[in-house]
C-alpha positions in Angstrom: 66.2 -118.4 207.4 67.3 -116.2 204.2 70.3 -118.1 202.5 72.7 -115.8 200.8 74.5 -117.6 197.6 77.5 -116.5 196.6 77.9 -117.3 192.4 81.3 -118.4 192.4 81.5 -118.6 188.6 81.1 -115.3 187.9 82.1 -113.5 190.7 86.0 -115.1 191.4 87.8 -113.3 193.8 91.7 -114.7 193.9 94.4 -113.8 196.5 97.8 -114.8 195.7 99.9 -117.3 198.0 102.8 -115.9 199.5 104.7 -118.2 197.0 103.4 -115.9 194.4 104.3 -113.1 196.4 108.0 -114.1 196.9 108.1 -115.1 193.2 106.8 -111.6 192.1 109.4 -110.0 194.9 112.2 -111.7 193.2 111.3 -111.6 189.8 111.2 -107.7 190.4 114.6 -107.8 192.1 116.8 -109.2 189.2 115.9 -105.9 187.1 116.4 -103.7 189.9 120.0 -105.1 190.6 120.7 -104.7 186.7 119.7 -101.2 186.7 121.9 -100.3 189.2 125.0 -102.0 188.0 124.1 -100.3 184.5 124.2 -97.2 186.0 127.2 -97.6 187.5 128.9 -98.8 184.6 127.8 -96.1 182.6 129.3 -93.4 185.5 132.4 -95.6 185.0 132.7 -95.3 181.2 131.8 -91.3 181.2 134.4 -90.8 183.6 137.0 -93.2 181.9 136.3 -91.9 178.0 136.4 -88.5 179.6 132.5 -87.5 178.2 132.1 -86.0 181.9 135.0 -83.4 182.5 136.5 -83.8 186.1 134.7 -80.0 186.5 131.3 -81.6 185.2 131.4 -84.8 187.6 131.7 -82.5 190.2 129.1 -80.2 189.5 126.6 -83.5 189.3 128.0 -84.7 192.7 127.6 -81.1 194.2 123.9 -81.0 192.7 122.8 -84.5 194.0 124.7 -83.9 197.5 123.2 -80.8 198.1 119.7 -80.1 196.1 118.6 -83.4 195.3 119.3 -85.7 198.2 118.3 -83.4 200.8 115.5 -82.6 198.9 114.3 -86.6 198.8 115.5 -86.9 202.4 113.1 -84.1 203.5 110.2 -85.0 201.1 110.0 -88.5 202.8 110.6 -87.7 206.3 107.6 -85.8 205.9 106.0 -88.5 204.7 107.2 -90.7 207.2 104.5 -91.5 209.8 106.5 -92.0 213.1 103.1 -94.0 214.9 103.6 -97.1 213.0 107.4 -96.8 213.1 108.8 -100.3 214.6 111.6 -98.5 217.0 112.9 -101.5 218.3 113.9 -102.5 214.6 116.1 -99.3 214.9 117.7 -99.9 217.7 118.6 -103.4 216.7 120.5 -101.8 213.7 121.7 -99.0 216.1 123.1 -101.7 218.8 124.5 -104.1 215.9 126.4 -101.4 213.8 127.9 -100.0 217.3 129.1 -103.5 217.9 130.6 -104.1 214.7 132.5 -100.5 215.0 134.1 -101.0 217.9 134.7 -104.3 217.8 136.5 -103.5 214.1 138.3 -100.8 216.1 139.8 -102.3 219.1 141.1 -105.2 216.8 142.9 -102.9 214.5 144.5 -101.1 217.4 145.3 -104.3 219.5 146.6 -106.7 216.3 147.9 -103.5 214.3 151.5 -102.1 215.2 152.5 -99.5 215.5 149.0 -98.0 217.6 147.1 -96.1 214.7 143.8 -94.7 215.5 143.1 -93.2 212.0 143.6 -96.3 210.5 141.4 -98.5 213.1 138.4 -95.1 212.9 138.5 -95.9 209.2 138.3 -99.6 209.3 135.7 -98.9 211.7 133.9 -96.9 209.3 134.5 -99.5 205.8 132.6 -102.4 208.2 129.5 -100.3 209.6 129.4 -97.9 206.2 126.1 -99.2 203.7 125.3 -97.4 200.1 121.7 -97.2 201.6 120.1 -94.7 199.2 122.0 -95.9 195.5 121.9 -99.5 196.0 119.7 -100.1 199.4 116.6 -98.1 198.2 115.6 -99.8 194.7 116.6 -103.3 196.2 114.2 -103.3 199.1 111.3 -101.2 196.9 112.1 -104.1 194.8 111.3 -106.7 197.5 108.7 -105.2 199.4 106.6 -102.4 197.7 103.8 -104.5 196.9 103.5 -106.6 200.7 105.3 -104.2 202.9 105.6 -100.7 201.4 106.7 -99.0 204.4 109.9 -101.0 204.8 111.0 -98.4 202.2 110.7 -95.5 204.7 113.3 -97.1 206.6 115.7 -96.7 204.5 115.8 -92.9 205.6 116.1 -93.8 209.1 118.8 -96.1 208.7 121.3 -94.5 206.8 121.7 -92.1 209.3 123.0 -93.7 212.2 126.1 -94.5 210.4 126.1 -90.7 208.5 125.2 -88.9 211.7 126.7 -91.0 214.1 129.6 -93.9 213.6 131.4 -92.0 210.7 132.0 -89.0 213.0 133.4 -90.8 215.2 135.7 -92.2 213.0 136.7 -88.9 211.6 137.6 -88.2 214.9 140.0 -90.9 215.3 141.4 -89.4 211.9 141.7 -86.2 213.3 143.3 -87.8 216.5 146.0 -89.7 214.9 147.2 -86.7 212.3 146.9 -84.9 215.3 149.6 -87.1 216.9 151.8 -87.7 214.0 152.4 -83.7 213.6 155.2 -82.0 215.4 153.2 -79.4 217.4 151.9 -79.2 220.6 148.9 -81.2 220.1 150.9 -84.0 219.8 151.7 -84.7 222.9 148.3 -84.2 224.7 146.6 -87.3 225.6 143.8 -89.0 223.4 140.8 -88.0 225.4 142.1 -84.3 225.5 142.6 -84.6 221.7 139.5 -85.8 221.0 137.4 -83.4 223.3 139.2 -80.3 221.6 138.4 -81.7 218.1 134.5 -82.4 219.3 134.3 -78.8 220.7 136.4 -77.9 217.7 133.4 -79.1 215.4 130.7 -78.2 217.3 132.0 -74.3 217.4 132.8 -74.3 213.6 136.7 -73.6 214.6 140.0 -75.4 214.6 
């Protein structure tokens, strides 16, 4: 029987614990949290020592909302690979920002008074709303880019329920209750009716 010997002096191969691992993840995410504060800081201090002109801050806020983001957004949903997606993951997320929403909202319109539906769509919105992209994104590349890379991804298929879905329905409970606080005709129609008119409103591109 041929023996195969393996010389273990020479040839070492090492795998790191997942102690190591988490010790790596960590050390990583320290620096990552830094950066972002020291970004923000320095967006503070160009705004406050006026380097940035109010015109100039909103040129870089129109170039990063609509070149650059959509851009990234695009770039990585073509990257995505939807086979090895966890779905059920999502729809945890999904089910647990819903729940938070309008639980938020039926306690700000049962223990606020007088009835507000703006204010309980935008309390609604501050609970559910995450900064997934500026602060999410280099916290969990931080964390899991070397064991699980493609937790990344998910970032992109996150952010959107509460973009594409629980913030428009909170501007619609803005719409509602400015709606009901003007003095024409609109406010006296009922809350469904309101809220169908602004949904068809929307969706036609008309007021």
């Amino acid at each position: 029987m041929d023996t195969v010997s393996t010389n273990t002096t020479n040839n070492t191969v090492t795998t790191p614990s997942s102690e190591d691992v988490s010790d790596m993840a960590f050390d990583n995410l320290y620096p990552a949290i830094i950066r972002c504060f020291v970004i923000v800081l320095l967006g503070y201090m160009a705004g406050r020592f006026n380097i940035l002109t109010g015109l100039q801050a909103k040129g870089v806020g129109n170039y990063v909302t609509y070149f650059a983001l959509p851009v990234l957004l695009f770039k990585s949903m073509v990257e995505l690979n939807f086979r090895v997606v966890n779905w059920v993951f999502l729809c945890c997320i999904l089910i647990s920002k819903t729940v938070i929403f309008v639980g938020v909202f039926l306690f700000s319109l049962l223990l606020g008074r007088p009835l507000n539906y703006g204010k309980a769509g935008l309390f609604g919105i501050f609970t559910t709303q995450s900064n997934d992209f500026a602060l999410g994104y280099p916290i969990v590349n931080a964390l899991y880019s070397k064991t699980n890379p493609s937790f990344v991804q998910y970032i992109y298929l996150v952010a959107p329920i509460s973009l594409a879905f629980l913030n428009p329905i909170g501007f619609i409970f803005l719409e509602i209750e400015k709606r009901k606080t003007s003095n024409g005709v609109n406010s006296r129609q009922p809350v469904y009716k309101m809220a169908l008119h602004i949904v068809k409103g929307t969706t036609l591109n008309n007021t």
